[in-house]
Steps between C-alpha positions, in 0.01 A plus 500: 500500500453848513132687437529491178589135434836512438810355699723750722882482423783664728905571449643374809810547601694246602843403711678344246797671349333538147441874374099441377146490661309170487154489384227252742146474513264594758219218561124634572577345902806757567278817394263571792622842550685690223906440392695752635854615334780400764330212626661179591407194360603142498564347186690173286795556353675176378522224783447791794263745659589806533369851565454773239378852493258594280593828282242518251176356408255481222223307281728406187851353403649388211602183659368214440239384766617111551844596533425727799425344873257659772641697797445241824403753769488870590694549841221591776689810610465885582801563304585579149763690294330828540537794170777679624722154640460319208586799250804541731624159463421479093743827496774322741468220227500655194831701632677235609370265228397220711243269444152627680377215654760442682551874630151488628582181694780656674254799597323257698605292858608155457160360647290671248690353241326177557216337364414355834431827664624568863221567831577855539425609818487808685854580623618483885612798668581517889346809755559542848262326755271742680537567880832399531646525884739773513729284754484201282631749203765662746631094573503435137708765448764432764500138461505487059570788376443342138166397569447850672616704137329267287128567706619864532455454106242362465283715727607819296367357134133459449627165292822295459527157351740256557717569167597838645589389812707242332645754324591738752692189687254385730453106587192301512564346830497890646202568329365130671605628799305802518190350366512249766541743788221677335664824407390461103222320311478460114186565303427518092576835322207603353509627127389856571640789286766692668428849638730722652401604881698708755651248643644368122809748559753454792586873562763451782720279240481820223808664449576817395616591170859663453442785230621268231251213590232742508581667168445152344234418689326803387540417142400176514136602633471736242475228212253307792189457242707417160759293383893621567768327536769599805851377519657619858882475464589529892780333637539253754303579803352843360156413661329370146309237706316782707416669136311201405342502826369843455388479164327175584321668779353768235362185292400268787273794636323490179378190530765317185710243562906484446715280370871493622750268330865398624735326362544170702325352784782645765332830479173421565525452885660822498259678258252335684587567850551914381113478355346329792625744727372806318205375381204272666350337160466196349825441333586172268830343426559336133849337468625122461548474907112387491328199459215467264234548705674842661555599110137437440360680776714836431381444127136511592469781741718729289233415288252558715618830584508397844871600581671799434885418458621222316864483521650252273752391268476505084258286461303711711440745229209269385279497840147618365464837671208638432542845716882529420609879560878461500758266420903545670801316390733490789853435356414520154853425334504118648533238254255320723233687326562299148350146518759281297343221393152425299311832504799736533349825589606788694277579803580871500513531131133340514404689821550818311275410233286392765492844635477653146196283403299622864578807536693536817849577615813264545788551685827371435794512756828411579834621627624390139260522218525284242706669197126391286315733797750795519505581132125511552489763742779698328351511207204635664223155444523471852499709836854554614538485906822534637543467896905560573483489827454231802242492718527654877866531601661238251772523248616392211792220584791552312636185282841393545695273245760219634764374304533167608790454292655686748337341816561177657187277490366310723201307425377756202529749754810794547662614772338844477158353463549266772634792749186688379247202590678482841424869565185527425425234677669614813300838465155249521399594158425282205705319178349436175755260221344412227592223273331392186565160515297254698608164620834441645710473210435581143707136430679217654862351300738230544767654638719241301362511121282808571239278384185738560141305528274703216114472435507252198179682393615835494866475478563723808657412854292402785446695812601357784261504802672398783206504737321250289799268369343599155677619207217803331467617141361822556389463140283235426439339914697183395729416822687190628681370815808662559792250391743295735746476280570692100315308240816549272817382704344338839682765737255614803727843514147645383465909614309801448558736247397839585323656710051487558324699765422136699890466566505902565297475726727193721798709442375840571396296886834372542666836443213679704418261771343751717301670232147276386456477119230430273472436167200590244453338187287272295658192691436643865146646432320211319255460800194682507553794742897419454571817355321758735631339837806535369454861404319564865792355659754749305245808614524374900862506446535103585753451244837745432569332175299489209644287144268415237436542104294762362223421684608769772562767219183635369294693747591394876514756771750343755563821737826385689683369174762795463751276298426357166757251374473378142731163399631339135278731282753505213315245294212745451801760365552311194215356250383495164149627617447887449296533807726311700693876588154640567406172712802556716469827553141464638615195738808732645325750578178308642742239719685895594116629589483276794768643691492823784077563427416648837752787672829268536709544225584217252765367303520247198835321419472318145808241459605494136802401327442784212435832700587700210218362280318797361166357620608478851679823482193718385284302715746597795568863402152648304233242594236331303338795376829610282527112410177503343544749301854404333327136485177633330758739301656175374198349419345784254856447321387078432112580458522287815157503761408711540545645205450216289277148545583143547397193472647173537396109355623239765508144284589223705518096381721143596759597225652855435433487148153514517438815696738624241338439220158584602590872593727504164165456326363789601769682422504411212259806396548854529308752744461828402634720775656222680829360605590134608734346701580135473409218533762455762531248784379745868739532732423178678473265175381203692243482747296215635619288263394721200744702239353897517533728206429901456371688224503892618291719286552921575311753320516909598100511480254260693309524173724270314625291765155376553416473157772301433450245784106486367681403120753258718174308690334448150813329360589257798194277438621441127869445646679133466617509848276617691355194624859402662528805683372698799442829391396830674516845424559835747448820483725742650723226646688627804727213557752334210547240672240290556 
């Protein structure tokens, strides 16, 4: 009860996929110190417990009082949704017209999710031992040089946990190692604010700025104390890392935290690496690589305000920082950035709103910006950067189309490209082929009755993975043993069709014995640490060869790789998608990036069976600049994005006819300003054993769209099928497909 007698009621929100607040009591027990808004509470819902966050609370309600239950507990905390969060993530759901309980429990780590709450503990960081013997330091480094560079680490930062070290490909048995012979010792991190010293900045690591990178620079710190949003258009190794680095140092110095998002998990050892050399603060990694407790423990002191760069991926654009000063979105145009299932938001989209709401400046870059991004800055809601020229003494490589019509193969690769591998090989400098296709074979078939062994859930042939015996469906994890014999005639004349980067890899060492290979993608790197061995061994030159997916094409600095090869990318020439030109034309020139980025000159051979395609012809002969512009040309013509707004209803059921009906419902009424598309089956009708369905609605003004997806949520609940069908709605949809 409250002082004046009467019961306290509060909204919570909570994770259930229902677009409404639930109303709970709070007993006279639970209200020893005051209710705050954004406070986390346990509470009964049905069967379960679960946790809520309260949004509002006051002395009446209209509900009945013996239909409504009492919270069960207040979590014992020092955190809480804060003002500024919490308006943040009501705005990220209204847009994207999810339900709010469940956005909030995204914003938060899996372990404070729980009801049973997790012992959080001050986090471990390792420091050099004091009065360390210089010879014993001298032997260390002759006898493990490892050991040797991971103490030389460790002794320049203040503080370094174990998930960085991870990160930055380090083992747990070196770091064993050293603590035994007494070089290191591990102590807690204690939650002190972060303050910028002298020794924050490592000055012998700063570059300087070519006239174009200081131009930008210069702009940038202009807009310092208010909100502006940057887009720097520089192309492949134009030196847009040491930009950020710059700016950040401007920020850092004040005392404000930055966040830095990538795309995927294989640039943070690099990001990371780049950041830890320049600057000596507490720095926090966000991204799936972690465990819980590693999650938890970045969570906290970025809301602590104890460390100063969180680098992260999307779902980092919730981490509760308090002292936030800037916010950079390396590779910006990366589909990555759109989460495609349950809450399907846009990390920059939200981290520019983000920006907006605090007051501070954003930077967007990438070598090609995202059609969405460029008409931004053209149109003059954005800072245009452009950086046209490499770095130091690098150049631009020059691509070159091969007609493989006109080549004889040999194992997906042509005699030219093969001659060129051999080369630059012989000259000790680096290959790069990539190949979008993991596995070693996109199928297996009877070489008989070209019987071909399909997923019976999703209709589609398995891939076969040859080092496991194990027959993959990339699309919903169902695999089985790879078959003796065909299932349809009994013949064991079973084979592979086509060609994956597992069975590249064994035939790229049989034609280059001499030459050591590796290959990077999600297959080879599933270990923790996998990924930046791998990518230290390619920088120490142990390997000649590098094949993998596009997990080497966004962002890597390899230094010796001076020949980019690109294999089968014809599929990606040809879809019903609209971005699917601008999609390409982003991973060409990205895979191209990689190639001749110190002084040696590089080259980039692209094997295609339709070298006159216009894509690949402007591509070859104007660039990407010129191909945005025709694309975003073509686009005004359609009230396409970005000149129009989309969004798309996925239905999904057991029988096609349900999906079908369900979205035809909702057409069945007209939107003012709006035009629909559908209800047809997606691309990939069956899935997991389910029949999918699209319903594409387009408007030209974000005004309508979302008012007609607000008319569209009000009628589902009311609609005869709904109960047979999963439904979900998304806003600006990037991919058709799924």
């Amino acid at each position: 009860m409250t002082q004046s007698g009467n019961p306290l009621f509060v909204q919570i929100a909570i994770p259930v996929p229902l677009r409404q607040l639930f109303t709970y009591v709070v007993p006279p027990n639970l209200l020893d110190k005051p209710l705050k808004i954004g406070e986390r509470v346990a509470v009964s819902f049905g069967p379960r417990q679960v946790i809520g966050v309260v949004l509002s609370v006051s002395e009446q309600t209209e509900l009945p009082l013996n239909k409504l239950k009492n919270i069960t507990s207040r979590v014992v905390d020092n955190f809480h949704f804060d003002a500024p969060l919490l308006q943040f993530l009501q705005r990220c759901a209204d847009y994207y017209h999810h339900p709010i309980g469940d956005v909030l429990q995204q914003a938060l780590p899996v372990l404070l999710r729980q009801v049973k709450q997790p012992d959080v503990s001050l986090p471990l960081i390792w420091v050099s031992a004091e009065n360390i013997d210089s010879t014993l330091l001298e032997k260390l480094k002759t006898k493990a040089a490892k050991q040797y560079a991971l103490y030389q680490l460790i002794d320049k930062h203040l503080s370094i946990t174990w998930a960085e070290l991870r990160t930055l490909g380090y083992t747990k048995s070196q770091l064993t190692a050293l603590e035994t012979k007494g070089f290191i010792e591990t102590k807690e991190r204690q939650p002190t604010l972060f303050k910028w010293a002298e020794s924050s900045l490592n000055k012998e690591n700063k570059l300087t700025l070519s006239t174009e990178q200081a131009v930008v620079l210069s702009a940038i710190e202009q807009t310092n104390e208010s909100f502006s949003c940057h887009l720097i258009d520089g192309i492949t190794g134009s030196g847009k890392t040491e930009v950020y680095l710059q700016a950040m140092e401007t920020i850092l110095a004040a005392n404000k935290q930055v966040l830095v998002l990538v795309p995927e998990i294989g640039l943070t050892p690099q990001t990371l690496n780049r950041f830890e050399q320049r600057f000596n603060v507490p720095t926090c990694l966000h991204h799936s690589g972690l465990n819980n407790n590693e999650r938890l423990q970045t969570w906290l002191e970025a809301q602590r305000g104890s460390s100063a760069i969180v680098i992260g991926t999307r779902s980092a654009i919730f981490t509760p920082l308090h002292q936030l000063g800037m916010i950079i979105i390396d590779e910006e145009h990366d589909g990555s950035f759109k989460q495609q299932d349950s809450f399907r938001y846009n990390a920059r989209d939200m981290a520019i709103l983000r920006a907006r709401q605090l007051n501070i400046p954003i930077i967007l870059g990438s070598a090609t910006p995202s059609l969405e991004s460029l008409h931004n800055a053209l149109s003059g809601k954005y800072h245009y950067h452009q950086l046209l020229n490499r770095a130091g003494n690098s150049s631009t490589s020059k691509i070159h189309l091969i007609n493989i019509a006109q080549h004889q193969m040999e194992h997906g690769l042509s005699d030219t490209l093969k001659s060129e591998i051999k080369k630059t090989i012989v000259r000790g400098e680096q290959v790069l082929i990539f190949l979008n296709r993991r596995g070693y074979a996109p199928a297996i078939n009877c070489q008989e009755c070209h019987w071909i062994p399909e997923c019976k859930r999703c209709n589609k042939p398995y891939t076969l993975h040859q080092s496991k015996q194990l027959l993959m469906c990339h699309h919903c994890g169902s695999q089985r043993r790879v078959p003796a014999q065909c299932d349809s005639c009994g013949s064991v004349r079973i084979k592979p069709l086509g060609q994956g980067t597992e069975q590249l890899e064994q035939r790229i060492s049989e034609l280059f014995p001499d030459a050591s290979s590796v290959r990077i993608d999600r297959d080879s790197t599933r270990k923790k640490g996998e990924l930046a061995k791998l990518l230290q061994e390619v920088t120490e030159k142990k390997h000649q060869i590098l094949l993998g997916t596009q997990m080497l094409a966004k962002g890597h600095h390899f230094p010796d790789v001076t020949l980019v090869a690109m294999l089968d990318i014809d599929g990606a020439l040809f879809s019903f998608d609209f971005r699917a030109a601008e999609h390409m034309a982003q991973l060409l020139v990205q895979v191209a990036g990689r190639a001749g980025r110190e002084s040696k000159p590089g080259k980039v051979l692209v094997q295609t069976a339709y070298p006159e395609h216009p894509l690949l012809q402007d591509l070859v002969n104007n660039g990407y600049k010129h191909f945005a512009e025709y694309a975003l040309t073509e686009r005004k013509q359609a009230y396409l994005p970005p000149f129009g707004f989309q969004a798309l209803f996925r239905a999904e059921a057991n029988y096609p006819s349900y999906p079908d009906k369900f979205l035809r419902e909702i057409c069945a009424t007209l939107y003012e300003g709006c035009e629909l598309a559908g209800p047809l089956p997606a691309a990939m009708e069956k899935r997991g054993g389910k029949y999918r369905f699209h319903l594409i609605v387009q408007s030209k003004t974000r005004k309508h769209l979302h008012q007609a997806i607000y008319q569209m949520l009000q009628l589902i609940p009311h609609n005869e099928w709904q109960s047979k069908v999963r439904w979900s709605v998304d806003i600006d949809p990037i991919d058709l497909s799924w």
